[in-house]
DRENBA-733772 format. One record per residue: residue number from 1; residue in one letter; chain; x, y, z of N, C-alpha, C, O in turn. Coordinates in steps of 0.02 Angstrom, whole numbers. Example, Ala and Ser with C-alpha at 12.3 -4.5 7.8 and 13.67 -1.06 7.14 Angstrom:
[1, A, A, [660, -284, 390], [615, -225, 390], [660, -165, 390], [712, -166, 423]],
[2, S, A, [642, -112, 354], [684, -53, 357], [645, 2, 394], [670, 57, 402]],
//
This chain:
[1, X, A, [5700, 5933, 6630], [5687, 5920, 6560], [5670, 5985, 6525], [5650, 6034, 6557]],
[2, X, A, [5678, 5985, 6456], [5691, 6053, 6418], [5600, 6044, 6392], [5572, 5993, 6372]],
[3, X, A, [5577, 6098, 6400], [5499, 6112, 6374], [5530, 6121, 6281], [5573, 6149, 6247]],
[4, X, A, [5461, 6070, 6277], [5459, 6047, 6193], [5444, 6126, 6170], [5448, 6172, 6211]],
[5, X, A, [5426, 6136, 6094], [5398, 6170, 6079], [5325, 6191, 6077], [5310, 6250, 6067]],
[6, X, A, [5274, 6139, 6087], [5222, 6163, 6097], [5218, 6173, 6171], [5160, 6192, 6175]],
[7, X, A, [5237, 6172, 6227], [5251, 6208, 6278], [5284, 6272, 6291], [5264, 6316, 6330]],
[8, X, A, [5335, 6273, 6255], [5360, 6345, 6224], [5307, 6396, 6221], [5290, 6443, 6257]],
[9, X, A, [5287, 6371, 6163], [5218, 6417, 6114], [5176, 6435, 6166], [5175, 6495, 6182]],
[10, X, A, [5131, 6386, 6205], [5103, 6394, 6255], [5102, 6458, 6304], [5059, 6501, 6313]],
[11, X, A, [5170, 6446, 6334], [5206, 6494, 6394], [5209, 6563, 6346], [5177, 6611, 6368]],
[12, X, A, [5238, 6569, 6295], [5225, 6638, 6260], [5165, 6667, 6223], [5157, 6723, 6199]],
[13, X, A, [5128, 6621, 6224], [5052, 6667, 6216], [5000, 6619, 6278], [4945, 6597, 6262]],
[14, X, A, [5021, 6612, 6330], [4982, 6610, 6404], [4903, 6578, 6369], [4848, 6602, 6354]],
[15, X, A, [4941, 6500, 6366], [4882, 6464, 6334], [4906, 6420, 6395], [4961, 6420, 6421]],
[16, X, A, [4853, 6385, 6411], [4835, 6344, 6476], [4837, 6273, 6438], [4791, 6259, 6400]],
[17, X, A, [4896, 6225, 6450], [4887, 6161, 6439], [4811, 6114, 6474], [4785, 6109, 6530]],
[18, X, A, [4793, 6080, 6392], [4752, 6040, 6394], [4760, 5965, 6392], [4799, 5933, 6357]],
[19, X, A, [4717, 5942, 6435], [4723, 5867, 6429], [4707, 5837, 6365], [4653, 5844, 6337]],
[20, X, A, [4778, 5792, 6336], [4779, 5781, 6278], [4712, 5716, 6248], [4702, 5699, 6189]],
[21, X, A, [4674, 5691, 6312], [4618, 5636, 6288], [4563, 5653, 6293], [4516, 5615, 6300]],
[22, X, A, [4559, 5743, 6287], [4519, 5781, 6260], [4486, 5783, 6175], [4436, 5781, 6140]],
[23, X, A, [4565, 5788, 6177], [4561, 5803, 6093], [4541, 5742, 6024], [4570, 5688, 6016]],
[24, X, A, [4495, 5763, 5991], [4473, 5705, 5935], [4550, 5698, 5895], [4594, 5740, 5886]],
[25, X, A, [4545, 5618, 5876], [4591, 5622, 5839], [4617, 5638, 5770], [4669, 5618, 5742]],
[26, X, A, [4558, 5689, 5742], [4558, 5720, 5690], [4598, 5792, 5714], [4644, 5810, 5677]],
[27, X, A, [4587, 5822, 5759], [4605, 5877, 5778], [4699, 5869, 5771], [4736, 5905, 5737]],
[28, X, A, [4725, 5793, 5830], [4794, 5774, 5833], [4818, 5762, 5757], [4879, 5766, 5746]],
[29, X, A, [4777, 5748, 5706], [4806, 5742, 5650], [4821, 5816, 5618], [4870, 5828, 5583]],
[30, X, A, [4773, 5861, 5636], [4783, 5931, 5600], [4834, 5948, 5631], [4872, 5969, 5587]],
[31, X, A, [4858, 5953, 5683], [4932, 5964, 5698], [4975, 5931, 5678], [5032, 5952, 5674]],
[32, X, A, [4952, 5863, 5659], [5021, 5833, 5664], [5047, 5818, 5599], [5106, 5804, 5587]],
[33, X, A, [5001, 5824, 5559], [4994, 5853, 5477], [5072, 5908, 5463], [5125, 5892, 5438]],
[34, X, A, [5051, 5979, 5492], [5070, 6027, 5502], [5176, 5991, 5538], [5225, 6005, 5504]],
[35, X, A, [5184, 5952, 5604], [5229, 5938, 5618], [5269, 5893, 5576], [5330, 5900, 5568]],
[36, X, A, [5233, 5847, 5551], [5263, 5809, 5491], [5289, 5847, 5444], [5345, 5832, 5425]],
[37, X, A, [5260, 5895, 5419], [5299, 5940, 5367], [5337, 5990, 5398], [5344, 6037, 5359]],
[38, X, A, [5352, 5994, 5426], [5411, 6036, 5470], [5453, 5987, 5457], [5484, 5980, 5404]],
[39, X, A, [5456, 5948, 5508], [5516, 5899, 5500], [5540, 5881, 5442], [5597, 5902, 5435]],
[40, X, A, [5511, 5838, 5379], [5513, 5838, 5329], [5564, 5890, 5301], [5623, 5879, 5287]],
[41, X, A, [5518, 5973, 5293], [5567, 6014, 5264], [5614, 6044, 5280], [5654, 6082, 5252]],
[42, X, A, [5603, 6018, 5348], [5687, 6038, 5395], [5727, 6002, 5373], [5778, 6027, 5349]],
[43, X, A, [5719, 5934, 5372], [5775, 5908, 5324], [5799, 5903, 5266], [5853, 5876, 5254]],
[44, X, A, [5763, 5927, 5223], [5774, 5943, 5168], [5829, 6003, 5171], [5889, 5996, 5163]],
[45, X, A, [5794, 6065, 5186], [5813, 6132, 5223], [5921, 6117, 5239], [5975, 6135, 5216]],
[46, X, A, [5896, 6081, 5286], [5960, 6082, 5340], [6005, 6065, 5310], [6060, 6078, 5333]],
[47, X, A, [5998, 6027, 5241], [6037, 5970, 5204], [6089, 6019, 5156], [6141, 5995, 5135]],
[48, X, A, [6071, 6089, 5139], [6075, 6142, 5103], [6064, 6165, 5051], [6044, 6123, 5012]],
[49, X, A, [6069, 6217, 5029], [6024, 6285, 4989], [6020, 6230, 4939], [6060, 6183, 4936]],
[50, X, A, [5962, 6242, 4896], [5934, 6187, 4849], [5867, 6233, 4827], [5830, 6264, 4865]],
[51, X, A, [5863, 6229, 4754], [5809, 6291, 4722], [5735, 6230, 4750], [5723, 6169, 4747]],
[52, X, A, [5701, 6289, 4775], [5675, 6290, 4813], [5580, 6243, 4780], [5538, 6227, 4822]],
[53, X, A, [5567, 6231, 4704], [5551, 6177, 4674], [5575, 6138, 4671], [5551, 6098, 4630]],
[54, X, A, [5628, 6119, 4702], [5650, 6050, 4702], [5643, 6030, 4794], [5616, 5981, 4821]],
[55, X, A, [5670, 6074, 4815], [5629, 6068, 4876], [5550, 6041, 4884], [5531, 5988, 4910]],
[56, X, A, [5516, 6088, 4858], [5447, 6068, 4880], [5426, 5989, 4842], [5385, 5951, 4868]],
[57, X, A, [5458, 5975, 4784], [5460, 5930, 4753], [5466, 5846, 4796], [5435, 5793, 4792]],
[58, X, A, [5519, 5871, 4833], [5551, 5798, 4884], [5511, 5809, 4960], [5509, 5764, 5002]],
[59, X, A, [5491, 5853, 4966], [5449, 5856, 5034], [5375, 5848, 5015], [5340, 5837, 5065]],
[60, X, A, [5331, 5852, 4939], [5277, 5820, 4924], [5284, 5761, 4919], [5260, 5723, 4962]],
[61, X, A, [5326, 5733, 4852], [5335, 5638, 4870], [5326, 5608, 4952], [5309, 5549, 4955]],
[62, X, A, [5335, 5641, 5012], [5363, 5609, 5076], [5295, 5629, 5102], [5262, 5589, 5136]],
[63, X, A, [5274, 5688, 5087], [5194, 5715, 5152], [5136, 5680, 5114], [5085, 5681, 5148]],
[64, X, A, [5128, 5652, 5059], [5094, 5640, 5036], [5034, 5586, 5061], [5068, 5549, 5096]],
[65, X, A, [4965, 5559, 5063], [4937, 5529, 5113], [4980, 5452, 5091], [5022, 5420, 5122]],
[66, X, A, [4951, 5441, 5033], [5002, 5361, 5005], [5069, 5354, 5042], [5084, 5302, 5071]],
[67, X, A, [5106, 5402, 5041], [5197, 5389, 5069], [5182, 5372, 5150], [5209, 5327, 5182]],
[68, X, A, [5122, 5430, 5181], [5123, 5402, 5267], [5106, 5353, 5275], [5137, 5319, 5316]],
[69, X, A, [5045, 5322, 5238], [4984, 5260, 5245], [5056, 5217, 5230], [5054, 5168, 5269]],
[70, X, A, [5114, 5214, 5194], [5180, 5166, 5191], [5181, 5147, 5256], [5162, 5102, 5293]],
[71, X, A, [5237, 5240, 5257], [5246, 5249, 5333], [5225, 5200, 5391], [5250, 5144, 5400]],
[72, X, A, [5187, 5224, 5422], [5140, 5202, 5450], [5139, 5127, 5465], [5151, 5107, 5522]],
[73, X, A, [5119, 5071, 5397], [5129, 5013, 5396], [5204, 4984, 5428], [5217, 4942, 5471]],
[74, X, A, [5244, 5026, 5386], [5315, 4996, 5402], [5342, 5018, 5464], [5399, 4996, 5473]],
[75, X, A, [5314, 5061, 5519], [5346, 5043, 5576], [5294, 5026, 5634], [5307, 5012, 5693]],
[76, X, A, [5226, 5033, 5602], [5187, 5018, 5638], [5191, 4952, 5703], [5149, 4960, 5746]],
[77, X, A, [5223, 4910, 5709], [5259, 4846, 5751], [5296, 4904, 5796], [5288, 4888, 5855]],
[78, X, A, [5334, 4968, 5792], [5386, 4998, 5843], [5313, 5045, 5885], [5330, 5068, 5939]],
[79, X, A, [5264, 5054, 5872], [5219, 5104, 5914], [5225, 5069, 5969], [5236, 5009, 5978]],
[80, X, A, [5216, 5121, 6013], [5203, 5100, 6101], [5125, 5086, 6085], [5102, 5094, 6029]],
[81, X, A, [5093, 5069, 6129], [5020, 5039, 6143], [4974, 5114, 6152], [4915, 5128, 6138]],
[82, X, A, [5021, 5148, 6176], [4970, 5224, 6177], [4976, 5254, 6098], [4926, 5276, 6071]],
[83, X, A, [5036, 5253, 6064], [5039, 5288, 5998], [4993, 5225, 5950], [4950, 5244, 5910]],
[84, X, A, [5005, 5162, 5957], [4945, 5119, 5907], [4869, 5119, 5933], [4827, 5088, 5899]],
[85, X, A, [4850, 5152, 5988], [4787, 5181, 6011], [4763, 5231, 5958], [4720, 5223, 5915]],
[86, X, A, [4801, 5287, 5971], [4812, 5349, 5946], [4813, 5342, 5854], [4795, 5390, 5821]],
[87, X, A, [4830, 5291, 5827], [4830, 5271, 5763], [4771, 5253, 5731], [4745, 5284, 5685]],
[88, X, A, [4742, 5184, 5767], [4672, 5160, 5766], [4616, 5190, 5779], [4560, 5167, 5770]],
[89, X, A, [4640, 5283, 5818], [4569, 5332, 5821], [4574, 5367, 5765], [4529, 5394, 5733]],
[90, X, A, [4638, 5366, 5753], [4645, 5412, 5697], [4601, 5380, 5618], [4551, 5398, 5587]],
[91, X, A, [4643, 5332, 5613], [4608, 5295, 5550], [4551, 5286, 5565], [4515, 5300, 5516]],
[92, X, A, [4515, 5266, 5617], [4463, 5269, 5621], [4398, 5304, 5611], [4339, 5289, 5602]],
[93, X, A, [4438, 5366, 5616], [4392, 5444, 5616], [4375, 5446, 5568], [4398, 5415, 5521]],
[94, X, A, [4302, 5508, 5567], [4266, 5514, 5486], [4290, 5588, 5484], [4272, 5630, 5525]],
[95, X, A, [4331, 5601, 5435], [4368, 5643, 5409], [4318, 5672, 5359], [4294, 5645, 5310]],
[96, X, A, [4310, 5727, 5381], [4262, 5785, 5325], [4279, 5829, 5267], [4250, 5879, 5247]],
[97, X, A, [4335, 5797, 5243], [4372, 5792, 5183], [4386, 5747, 5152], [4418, 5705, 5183]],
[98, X, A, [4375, 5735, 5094], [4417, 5697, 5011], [4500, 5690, 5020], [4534, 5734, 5048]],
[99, X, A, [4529, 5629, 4993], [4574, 5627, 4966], [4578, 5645, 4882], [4549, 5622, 4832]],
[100, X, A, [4635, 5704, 4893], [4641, 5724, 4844], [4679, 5682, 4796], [4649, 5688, 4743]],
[101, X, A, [4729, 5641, 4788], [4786, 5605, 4728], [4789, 5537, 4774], [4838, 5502, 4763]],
[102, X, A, [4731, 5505, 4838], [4742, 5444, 4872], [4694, 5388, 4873], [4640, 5402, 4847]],
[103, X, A, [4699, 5340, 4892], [4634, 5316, 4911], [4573, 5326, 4965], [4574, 5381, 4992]],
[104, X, A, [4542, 5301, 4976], [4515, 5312, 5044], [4553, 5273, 5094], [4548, 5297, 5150]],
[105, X, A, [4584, 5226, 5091], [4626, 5179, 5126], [4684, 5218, 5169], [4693, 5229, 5229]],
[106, X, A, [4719, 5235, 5105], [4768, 5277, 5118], [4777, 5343, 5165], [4821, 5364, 5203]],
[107, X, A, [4724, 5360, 5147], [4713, 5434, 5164], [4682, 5417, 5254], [4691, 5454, 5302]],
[108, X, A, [4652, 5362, 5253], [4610, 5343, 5309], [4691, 5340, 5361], [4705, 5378, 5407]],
[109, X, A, [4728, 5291, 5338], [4778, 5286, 5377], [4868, 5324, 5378], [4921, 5307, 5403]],
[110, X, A, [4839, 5390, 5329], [4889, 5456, 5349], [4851, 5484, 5385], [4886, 5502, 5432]],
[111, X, A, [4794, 5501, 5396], [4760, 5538, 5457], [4795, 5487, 5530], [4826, 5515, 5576]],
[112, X, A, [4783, 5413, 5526], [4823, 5394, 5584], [4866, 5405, 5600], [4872, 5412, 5661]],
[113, X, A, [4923, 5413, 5560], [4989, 5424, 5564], [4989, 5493, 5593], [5016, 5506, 5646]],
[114, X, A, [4955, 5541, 5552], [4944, 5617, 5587], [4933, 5626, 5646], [4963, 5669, 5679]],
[115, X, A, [4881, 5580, 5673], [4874, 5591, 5744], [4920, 5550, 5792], [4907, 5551, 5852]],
[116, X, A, [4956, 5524, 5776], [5026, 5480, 5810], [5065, 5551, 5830], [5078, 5576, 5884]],
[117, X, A, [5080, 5576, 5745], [5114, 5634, 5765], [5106, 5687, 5798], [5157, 5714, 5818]],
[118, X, A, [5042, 5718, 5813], [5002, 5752, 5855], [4996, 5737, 5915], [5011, 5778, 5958]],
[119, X, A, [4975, 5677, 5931], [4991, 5664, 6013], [5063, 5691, 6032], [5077, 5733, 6075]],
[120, X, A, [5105, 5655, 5985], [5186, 5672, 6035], [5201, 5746, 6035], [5225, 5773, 6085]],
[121, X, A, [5183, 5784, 5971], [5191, 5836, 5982], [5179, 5889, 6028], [5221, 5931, 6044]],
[122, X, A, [5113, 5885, 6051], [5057, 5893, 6102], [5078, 5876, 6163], [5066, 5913, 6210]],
[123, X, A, [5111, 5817, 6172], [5142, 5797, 6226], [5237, 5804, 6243], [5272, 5779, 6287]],
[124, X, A, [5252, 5848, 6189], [5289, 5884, 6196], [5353, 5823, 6187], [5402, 5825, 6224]],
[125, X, A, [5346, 5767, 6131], [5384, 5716, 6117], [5425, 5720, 6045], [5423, 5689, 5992]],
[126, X, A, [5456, 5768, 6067], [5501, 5790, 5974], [5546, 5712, 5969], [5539, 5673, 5922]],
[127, X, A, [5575, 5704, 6007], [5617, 5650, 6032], [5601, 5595, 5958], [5633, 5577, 5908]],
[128, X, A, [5511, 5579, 5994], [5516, 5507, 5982], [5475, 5528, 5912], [5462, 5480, 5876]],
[129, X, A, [5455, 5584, 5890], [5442, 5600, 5818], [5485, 5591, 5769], [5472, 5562, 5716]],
[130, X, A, [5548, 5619, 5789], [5612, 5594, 5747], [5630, 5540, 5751], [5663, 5519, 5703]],
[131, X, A, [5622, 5506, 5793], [5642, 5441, 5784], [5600, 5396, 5744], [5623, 5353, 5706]],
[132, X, A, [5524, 5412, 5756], [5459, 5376, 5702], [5495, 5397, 5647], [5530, 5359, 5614]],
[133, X, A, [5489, 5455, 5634], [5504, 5489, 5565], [5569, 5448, 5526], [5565, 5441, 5465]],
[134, X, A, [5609, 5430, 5552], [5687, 5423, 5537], [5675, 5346, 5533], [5707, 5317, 5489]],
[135, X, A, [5624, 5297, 5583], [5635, 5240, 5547], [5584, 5241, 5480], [5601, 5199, 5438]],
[136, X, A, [5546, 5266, 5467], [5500, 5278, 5401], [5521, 5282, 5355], [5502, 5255, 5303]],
[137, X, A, [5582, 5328, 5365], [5626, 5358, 5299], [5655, 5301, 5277], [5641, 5280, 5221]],
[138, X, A, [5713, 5258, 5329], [5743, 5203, 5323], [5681, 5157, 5276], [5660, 5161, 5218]],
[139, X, A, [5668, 5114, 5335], [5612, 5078, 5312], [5593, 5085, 5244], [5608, 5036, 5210]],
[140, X, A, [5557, 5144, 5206], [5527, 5133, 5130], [5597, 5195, 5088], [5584, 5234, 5043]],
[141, X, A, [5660, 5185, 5119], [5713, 5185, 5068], [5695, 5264, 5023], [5695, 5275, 4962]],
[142, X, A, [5681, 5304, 5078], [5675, 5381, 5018], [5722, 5416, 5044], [5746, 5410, 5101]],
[143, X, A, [5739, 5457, 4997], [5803, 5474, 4962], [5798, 5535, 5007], [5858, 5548, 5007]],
[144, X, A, [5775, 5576, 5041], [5787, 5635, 5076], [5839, 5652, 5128], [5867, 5703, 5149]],
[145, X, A, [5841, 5572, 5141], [5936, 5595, 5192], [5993, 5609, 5176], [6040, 5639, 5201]],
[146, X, A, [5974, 5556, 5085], [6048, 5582, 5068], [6069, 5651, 5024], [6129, 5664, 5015]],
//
């Protein structure tokens, strides 16, 4: 099997894999914060050259906490039992930040979603990120594929 990218990263700056039920699930959201918008503007990106406010434009509508807390809902039924674990610590967590343009609701359950995405990442699951990601998109019908 092909080493993900955070294994990659790892091996080139001689960082010692950690056991991932170490980590708070605030921490899996700060990464996975960070991986969500990769993906996101990769697709945007990949789709081609496009002035680059309109870019950031269609990749805010999508990262936004309201669009994941969607997210989230609408495929929430496809999580494995370890990623709806991983969801319910997340939302659960006391986040030492404000939502800025969300609710507390919302924002409570894009941090879950964050740390969904953080586990797999962490666990070196690009695979099944794109695939969360891709039924999300489907699911609440946004316009970034086409």
């Amino acid at each position: 099997m092909e080493a993900g990218l955070n294994s990659y990263l790892n091996g080139k700056f001689n960082i010692e894999s950690k056991d991932i039920r170490t980590y708070s699930p605030l921490t899996l959201a700060y990464i996975g914060d960070a991986i969500f918008d990769v993906v996101v503007r990769s697709i945007l990106v990949n789709k081609g050259n496009t002035a680059v406010n309109k870019l950031h434009q269609r990749a805010s509508s999508v990262v936004k906490a309201p669009t994941q807390a969607k997210m989230a809902a609408a495929i929430m039924d496809e999580f494995t039992e370890e990623e709806a674990d991983w969801y319910r610590r997340g939302r659960n967590s006391k986040p030492h930040t404000k939502a800025k343009n969300a609710t507390t609701m919302d924002y409570l359950e894009a941090t879950g979603f964050e740390a969904v995405m953080g586990y797999l990442y962490l666990t070196d699951d690009m695979d099944r990120i794109c695939e969360l990601v891709n039924m999300g998109i489907e699911a609440l019908d946004l316009d970034i594929l086409e």
